[in-house]
C-alpha positions as CSV (number, residue, x, y, z in Angstrom):
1,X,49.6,-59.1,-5.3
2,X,53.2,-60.3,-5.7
3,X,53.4,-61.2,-1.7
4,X,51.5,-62.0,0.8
5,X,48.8,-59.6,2.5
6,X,48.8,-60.4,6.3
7,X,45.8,-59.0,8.0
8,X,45.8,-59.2,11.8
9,X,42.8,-58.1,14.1
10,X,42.7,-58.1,17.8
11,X,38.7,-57.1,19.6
12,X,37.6,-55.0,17.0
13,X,33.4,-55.1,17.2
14,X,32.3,-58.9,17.5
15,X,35.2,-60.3,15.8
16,X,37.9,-61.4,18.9
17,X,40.8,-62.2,17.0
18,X,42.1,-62.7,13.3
19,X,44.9,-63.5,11.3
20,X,44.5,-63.6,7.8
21,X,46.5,-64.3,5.3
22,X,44.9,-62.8,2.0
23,X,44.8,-64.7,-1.5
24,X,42.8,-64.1,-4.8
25,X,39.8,-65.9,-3.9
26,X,38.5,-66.0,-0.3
27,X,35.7,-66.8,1.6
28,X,33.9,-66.3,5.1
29,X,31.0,-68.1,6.6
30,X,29.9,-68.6,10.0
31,X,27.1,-67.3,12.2
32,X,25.2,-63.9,12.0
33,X,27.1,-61.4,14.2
34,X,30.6,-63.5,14.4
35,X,32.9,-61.1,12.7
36,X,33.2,-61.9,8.9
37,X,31.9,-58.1,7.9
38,X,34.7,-56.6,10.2
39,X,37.2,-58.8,8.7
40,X,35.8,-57.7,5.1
41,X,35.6,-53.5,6.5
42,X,39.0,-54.0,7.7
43,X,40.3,-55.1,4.3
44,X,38.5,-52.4,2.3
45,X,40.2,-49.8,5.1
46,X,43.7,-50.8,4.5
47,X,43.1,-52.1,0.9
48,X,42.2,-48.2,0.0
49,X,44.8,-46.4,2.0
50,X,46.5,-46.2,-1.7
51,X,43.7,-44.7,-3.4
52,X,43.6,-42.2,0.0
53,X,47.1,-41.2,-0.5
54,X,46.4,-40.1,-4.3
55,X,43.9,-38.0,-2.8
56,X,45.8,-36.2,-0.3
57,X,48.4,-35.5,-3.3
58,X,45.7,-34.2,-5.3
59,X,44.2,-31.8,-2.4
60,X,48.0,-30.8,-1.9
61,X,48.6,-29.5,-5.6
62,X,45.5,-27.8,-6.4
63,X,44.2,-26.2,-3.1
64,X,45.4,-22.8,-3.1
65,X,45.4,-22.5,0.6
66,X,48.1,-24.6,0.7
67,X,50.8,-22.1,-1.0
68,X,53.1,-21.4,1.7
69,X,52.0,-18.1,3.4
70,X,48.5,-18.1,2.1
71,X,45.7,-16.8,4.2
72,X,41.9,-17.8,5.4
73,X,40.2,-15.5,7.2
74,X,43.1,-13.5,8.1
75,X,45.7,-16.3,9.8
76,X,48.4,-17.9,7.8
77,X,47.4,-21.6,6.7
78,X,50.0,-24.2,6.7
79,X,51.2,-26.0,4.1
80,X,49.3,-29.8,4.0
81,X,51.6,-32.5,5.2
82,X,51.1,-35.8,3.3
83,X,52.4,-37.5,6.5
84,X,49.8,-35.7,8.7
85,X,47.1,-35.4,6.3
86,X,47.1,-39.2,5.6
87,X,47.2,-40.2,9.5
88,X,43.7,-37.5,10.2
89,X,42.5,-39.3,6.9
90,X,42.7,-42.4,8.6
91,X,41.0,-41.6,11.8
92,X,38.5,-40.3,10.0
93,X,37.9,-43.1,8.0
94,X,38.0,-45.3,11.0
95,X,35.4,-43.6,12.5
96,X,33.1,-43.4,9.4
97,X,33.5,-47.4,8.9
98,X,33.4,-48.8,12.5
99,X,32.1,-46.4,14.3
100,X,33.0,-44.3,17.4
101,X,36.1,-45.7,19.7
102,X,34.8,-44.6,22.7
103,X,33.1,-48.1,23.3
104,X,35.8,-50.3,22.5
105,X,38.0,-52.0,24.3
106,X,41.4,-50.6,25.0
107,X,43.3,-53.6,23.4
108,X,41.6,-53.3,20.2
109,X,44.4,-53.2,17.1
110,X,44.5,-53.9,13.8
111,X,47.3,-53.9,11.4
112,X,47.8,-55.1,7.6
113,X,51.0,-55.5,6.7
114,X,51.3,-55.5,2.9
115,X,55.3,-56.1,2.5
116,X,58.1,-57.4,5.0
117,X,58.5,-53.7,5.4
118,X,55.5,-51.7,4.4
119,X,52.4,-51.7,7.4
120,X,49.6,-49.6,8.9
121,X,48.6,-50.0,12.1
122,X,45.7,-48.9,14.2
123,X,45.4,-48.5,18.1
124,X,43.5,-46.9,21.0
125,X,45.4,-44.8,23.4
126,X,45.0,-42.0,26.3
127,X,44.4,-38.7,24.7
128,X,46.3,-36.6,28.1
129,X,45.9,-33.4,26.3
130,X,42.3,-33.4,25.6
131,X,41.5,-36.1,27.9
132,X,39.6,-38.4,25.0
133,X,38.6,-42.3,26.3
134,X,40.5,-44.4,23.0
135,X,42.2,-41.9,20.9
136,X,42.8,-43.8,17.4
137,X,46.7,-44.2,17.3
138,X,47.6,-44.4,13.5
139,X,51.3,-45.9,13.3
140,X,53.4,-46.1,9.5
141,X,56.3,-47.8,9.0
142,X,59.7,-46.4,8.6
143,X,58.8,-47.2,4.6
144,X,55.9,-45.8,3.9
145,X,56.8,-42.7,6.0
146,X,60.2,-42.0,4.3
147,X,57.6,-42.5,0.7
148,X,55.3,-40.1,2.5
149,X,57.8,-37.7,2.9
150,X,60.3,-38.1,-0.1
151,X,56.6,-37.0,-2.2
152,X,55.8,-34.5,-0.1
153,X,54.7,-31.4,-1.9
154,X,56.7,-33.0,-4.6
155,X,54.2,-31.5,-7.4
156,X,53.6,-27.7,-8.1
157,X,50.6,-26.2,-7.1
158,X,48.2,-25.3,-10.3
159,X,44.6,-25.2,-10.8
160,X,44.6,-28.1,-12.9
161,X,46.5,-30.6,-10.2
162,X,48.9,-32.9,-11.1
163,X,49.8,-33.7,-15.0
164,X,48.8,-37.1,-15.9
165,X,52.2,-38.6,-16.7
166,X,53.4,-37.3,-13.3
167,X,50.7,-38.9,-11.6
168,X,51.0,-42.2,-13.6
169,X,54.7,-42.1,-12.1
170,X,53.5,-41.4,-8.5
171,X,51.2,-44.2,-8.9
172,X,53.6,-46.7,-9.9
173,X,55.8,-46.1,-7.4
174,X,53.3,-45.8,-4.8
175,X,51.6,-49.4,-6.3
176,X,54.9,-50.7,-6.0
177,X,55.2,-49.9,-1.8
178,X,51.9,-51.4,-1.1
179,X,52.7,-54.3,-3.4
180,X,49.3,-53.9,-4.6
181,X,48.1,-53.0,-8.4
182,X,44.3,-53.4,-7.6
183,X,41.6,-51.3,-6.4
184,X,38.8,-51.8,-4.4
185,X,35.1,-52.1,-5.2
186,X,32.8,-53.0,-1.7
187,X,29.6,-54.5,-2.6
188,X,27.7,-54.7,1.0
189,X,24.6,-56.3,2.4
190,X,21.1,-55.1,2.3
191,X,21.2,-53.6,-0.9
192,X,17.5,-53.8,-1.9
193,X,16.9,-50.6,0.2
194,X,19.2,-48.6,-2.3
195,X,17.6,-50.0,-5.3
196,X,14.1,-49.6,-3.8
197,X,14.9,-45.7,-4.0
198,X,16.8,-46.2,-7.8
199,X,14.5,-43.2,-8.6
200,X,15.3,-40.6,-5.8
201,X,19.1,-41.5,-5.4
202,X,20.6,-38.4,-7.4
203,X,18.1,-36.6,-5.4
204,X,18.5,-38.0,-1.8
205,X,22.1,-37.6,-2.2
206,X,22.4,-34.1,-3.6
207,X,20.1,-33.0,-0.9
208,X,22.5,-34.6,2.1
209,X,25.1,-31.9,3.8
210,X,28.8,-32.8,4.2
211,X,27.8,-34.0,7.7
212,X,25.1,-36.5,6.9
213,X,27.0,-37.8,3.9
214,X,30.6,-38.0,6.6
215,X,27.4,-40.2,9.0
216,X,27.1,-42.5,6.3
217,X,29.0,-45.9,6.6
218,X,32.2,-45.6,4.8
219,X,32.0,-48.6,3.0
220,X,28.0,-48.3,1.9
221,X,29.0,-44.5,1.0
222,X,31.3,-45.9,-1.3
223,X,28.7,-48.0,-2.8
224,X,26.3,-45.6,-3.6
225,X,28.9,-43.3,-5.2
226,X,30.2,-45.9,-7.3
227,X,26.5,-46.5,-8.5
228,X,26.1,-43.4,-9.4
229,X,29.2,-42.6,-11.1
230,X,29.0,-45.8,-13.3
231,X,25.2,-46.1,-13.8
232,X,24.9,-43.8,-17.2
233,X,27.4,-46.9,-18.7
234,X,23.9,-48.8,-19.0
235,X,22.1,-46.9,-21.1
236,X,22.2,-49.5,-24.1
237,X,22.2,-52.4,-21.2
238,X,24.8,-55.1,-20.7
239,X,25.3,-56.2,-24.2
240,X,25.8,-52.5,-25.2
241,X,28.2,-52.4,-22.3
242,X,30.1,-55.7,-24.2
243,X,29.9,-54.2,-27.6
244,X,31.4,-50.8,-26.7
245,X,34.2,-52.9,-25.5
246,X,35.3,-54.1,-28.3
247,X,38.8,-53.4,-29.5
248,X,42.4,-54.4,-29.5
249,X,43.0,-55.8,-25.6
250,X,39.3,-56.7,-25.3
251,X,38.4,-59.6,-23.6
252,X,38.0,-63.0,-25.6
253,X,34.0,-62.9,-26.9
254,X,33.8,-66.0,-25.3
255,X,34.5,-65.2,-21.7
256,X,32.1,-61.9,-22.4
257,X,29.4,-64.4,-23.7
258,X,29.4,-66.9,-20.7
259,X,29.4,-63.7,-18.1
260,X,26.1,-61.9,-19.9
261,X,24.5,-65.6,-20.3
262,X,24.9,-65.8,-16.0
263,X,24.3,-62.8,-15.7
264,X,20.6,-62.9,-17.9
265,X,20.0,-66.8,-15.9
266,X,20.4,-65.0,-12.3
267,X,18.1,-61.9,-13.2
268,X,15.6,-63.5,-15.4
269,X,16.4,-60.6,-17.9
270,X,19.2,-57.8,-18.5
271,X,19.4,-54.8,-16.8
272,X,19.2,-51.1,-18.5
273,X,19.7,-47.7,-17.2
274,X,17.0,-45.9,-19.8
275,X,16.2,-41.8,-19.4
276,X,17.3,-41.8,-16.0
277,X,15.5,-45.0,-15.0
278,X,16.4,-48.6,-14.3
279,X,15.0,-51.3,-15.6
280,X,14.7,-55.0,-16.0
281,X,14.1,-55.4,-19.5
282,X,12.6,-59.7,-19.9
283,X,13.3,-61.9,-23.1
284,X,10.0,-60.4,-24.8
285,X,11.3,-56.7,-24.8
286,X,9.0,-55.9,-22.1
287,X,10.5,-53.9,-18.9
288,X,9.8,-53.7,-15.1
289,X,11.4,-50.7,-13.1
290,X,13.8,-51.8,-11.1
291,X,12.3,-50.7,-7.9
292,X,9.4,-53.2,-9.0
293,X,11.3,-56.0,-9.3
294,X,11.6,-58.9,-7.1
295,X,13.6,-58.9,-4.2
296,X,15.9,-61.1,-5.7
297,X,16.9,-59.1,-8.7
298,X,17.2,-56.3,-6.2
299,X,20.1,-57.9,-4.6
300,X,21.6,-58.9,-6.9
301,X,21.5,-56.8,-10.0
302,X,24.2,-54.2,-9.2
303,X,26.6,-57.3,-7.9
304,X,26.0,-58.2,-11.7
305,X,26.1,-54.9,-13.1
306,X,29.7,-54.2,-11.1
307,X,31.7,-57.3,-11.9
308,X,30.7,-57.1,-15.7
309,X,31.7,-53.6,-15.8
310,X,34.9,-53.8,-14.3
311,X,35.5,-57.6,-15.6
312,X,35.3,-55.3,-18.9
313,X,37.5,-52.7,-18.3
314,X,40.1,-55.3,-17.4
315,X,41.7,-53.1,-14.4
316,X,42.7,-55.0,-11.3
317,X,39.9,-55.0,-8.6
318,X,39.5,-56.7,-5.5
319,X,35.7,-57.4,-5.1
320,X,34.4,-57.4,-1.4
321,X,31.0,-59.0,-1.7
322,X,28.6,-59.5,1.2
323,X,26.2,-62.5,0.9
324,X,25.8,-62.6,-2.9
325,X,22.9,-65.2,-2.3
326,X,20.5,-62.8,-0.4
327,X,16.7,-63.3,-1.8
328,X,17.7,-65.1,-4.2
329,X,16.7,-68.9,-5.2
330,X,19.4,-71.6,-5.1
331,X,19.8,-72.1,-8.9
332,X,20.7,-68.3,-8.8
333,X,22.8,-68.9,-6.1
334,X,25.0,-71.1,-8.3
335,X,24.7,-68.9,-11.4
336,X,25.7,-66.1,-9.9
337,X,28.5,-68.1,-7.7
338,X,30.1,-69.1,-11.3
339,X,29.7,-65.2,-12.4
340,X,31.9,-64.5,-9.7
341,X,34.6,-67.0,-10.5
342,X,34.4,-66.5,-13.9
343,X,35.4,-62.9,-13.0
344,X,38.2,-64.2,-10.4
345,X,39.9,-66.0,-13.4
346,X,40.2,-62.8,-15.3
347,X,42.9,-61.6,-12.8
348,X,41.0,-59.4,-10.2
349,X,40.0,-60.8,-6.5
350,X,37.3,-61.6,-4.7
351,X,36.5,-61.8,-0.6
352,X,32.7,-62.9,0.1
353,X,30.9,-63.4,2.9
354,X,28.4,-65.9,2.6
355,X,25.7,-68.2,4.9
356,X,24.2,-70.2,2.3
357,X,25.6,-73.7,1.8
358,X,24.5,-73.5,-1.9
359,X,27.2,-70.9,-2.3
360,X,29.8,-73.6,-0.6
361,X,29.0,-76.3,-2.6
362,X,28.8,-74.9,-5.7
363,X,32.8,-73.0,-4.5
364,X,33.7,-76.9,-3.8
365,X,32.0,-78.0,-7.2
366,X,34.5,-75.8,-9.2
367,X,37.3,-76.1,-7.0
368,X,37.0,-80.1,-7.9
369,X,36.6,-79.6,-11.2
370,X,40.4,-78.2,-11.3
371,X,41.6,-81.1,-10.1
372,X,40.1,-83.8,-12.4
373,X,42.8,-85.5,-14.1
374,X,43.5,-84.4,-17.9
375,X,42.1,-87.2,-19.7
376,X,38.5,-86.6,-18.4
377,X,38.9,-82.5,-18.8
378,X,36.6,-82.4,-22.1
379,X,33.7,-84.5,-20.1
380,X,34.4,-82.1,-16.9
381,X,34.2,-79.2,-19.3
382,X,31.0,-80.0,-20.4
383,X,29.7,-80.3,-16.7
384,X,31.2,-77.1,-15.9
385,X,32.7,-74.4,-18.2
386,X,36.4,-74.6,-17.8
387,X,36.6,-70.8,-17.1
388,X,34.7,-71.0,-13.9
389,X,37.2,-73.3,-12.4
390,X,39.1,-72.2,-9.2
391,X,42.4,-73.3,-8.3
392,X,42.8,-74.2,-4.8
393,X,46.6,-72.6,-4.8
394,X,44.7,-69.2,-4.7
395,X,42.0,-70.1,-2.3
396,X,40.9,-69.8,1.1
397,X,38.2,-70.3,3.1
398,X,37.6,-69.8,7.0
399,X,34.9,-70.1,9.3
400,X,33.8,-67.5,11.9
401,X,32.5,-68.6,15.2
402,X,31.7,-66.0,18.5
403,X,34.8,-64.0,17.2
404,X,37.2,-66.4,15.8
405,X,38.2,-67.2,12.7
406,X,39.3,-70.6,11.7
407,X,40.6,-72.7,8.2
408,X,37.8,-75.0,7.3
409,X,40.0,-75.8,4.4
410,X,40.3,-79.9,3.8
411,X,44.0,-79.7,3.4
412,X,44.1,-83.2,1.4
413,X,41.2,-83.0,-0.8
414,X,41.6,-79.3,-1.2
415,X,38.0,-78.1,-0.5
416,X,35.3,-76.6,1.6
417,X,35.4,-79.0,4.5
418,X,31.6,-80.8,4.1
419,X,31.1,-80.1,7.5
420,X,31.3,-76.9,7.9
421,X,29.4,-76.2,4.5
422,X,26.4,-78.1,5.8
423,X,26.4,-77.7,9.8
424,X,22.9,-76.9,10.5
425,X,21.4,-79.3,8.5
426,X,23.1,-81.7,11.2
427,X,21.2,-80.1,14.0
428,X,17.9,-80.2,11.9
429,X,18.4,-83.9,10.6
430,X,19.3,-85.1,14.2
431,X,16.2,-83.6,15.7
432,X,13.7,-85.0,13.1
433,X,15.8,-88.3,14.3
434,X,14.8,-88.0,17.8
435,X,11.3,-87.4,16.4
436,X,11.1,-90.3,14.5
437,X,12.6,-92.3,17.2
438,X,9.6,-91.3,19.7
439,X,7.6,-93.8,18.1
440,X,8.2,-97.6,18.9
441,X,6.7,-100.1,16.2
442,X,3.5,-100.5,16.9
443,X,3.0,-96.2,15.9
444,X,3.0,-94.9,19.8
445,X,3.7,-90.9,20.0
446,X,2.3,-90.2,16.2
447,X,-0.4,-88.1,16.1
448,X,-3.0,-89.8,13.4
């Protein structure tokens, strides 16, 4: 991003109100049921309105039912309007990632605005004509809509689609409106139950209609797909992945070698995606199918597996990770922490969602390790590798409480404030206190 993203959310599911101003590192912690996976839906829904438009441009030059005067089941269909095709698009979406409207309050809104002059917003209003409760109101601005219609049916329609140099173009231009060169890879929670069913996934999914697949959450749909798109890459395992990547623009070896080192310390072993089964392979060439793994390597394995692959392919993502610490033990928690940053400091972004404090703290560890003064660098360096180190100029962090979000930024030291890290053990420490202090000295109220 060259800007700044604003996000704004206004009673949307738990979360009450937000405004958020996005950066290349950010992250969310707060209670269960607060707000912080809204807040990380809504980005991926406005984040991929981009990647939606391509689409639309796609459908429009190579469906033949959209030549002017061309006919399905005997009436005339009309040509596909980007502007009108993008604004259904987006109530679909809506619906497929938060769920029906009917139940939400009237004043809900959300809008990200990604230039001074480039937004998308989304309402509820009165449907008169078909008398709907919370119609989804999609509104552009005058920018994007003038783009929208300056491109519209722009491109010949042919079997084949769009040429690739053409598209490259369209891209560019369109990248250059959203102010935004990255695309978006949404890594949600409770992903054990996917790799549980590793094995039947081609088959689950090919059996699903367009309706159940449309029923799916959005953003776990998206998950899946990408798994399955990407998952043949494996076949040699990470350090197949690695070698394959080898060439002119590569990445320097020793970036590649500190990411496949975290990634081998957080799964206790490398993944591989052999004759149409995953596995864990261990350090003595033995494997363990995937969906007999532990919990832990469950979790977290296609985290891994994603950021290496695209930290590879050196395209720009922004990473939307829900609790990257689920199941798994806090050394892992830091390991794979680090992966992340590592990955953040080859030029993509990161939004996490997080309850674990061993996540914080280790955020806070390598956000102070930017800041030690030069001379003592080398020493710091050998504490913590240099490239996992996060500059606090591109980091936020908030915390989300009954629907609110607030900094929890230390604005002097730069860092996680401690407090907010560590809240609960504050409530647990003060009530073993008021244990201890039932007893007087002479041992009344202990139970021998």
């Amino acid at each position: 991003m060259i800007g700044v993203h604003k996000l704004i959310i206004n009673k949307l599911g738990p979360m009450e109100r937000c405004e958020l101003d996005c950066s290349a590192f950010m992250a969310l912690t707060g209670f269960q049921a607060s707000g912080k996976s809204t807040v990380a839906k809504a980005v991926f829904y406005f984040r991929t309105i981009k990647e939606d438009i391509v689409e639309l441009v796609k459908r429009q030059s190579t469906n033949v039912l959209y030549y002017v005067g061309a006919k399905q089941n005997g009436y005339v269909v009309p040509k596909m309007d980007l502007r009108k095709g993008l604004e259904n698009h987006l109530r679909d979406k809506f619906l497929s990632i938060f769920g029906s409207s009917w139940g939400m309050s009237n004043a809900m809104y959300m809008e990200y605005h990604f230039t001074e002059t480039c937004f998308v917003r989304i309402s509820l209003k009165e449907d008169t004509k078909y008398q709907t409760p919370n119609y989804i109101w999609i509104t552009l601005s005058r920018e994007l809509k003038e783009f929208l219609q300056a491109w519209n049916d722009r491109f010949p329609v042919t079997p084949l689609g769009v040429p690739e140099e053409q598209m490259s173009w369209f891209k560019k231009e369109l990248y250059q409106l959203f102010d935004d060169p990255a695309s978006v890879v949404y890594i949600p929670a409770g992903r054990s139950m996917i790799t549980l069913l590793s094995q039947q996934l081609n088959y689950i999914y090919a059996q699903m209609d367009d309706v159940q697949k449309r029923a799916m959450d959005g953003c776990t749909k998206d998950y899946l797909e990408r798994i399955l798109r990407i998952r043949p890459e494996f076949s040699e395992g990470l350090r197949g992945l690695a070698a394959r990547s080898l060439g002119k623009n590569a990445l320097p070896k020793e970036l590649v070698g500190q990411a496949l080192e975290l990634a081998e310390e957080v799964l206790r072993g490398t993944y591989r995606y052999n004759d149409g089964e995953e596995q864990i392979v261990l350090a003595d060439g033995r494997y363990v199918k995937l969906n007999f793994s532990s919990s832990g390597q469950q979790e977290c394995v296609w985290i891994l597996n994603l950021l290496f692959y695209y930290m590879l392919q050196q395209n720009r993502i922004l990473f939307i990770i829900e609790e990257p610490e689920s199941h798994l033990f806090p050394e892992s928690q830091k390991y794979i922490t680090e992966f992340i940053a590592l990955v953040n400091n080859c030029g993509h972004s990161v939004m996490l969602t997080t309850h674990s404090p061993y996540v914080l703290g280790t955020l806070n560890n390598l956000l102070y390790a930017h800041t030690v003064l030069p001379k003592y660098a080398k020493e710091a360096c050998r504490i913590i590798p240099e490239a996992f180190w996060l500059d606090f100029n591109g980091f936020q962090a908030w915390f989300v409480k009954e629907g609110i979000m607030e900094g929890c930024m230390d604005p002097e030291i730069h860092m996680i404030q401690n407090e907010r890290i560590d809240q609960i053990s504050k409530v647990i420490n003060g009530e073993f206190d008021q244990l201890v202090g039932l007893q007087d000295t002479e041992g009344e109220g202990v139970v021998s």
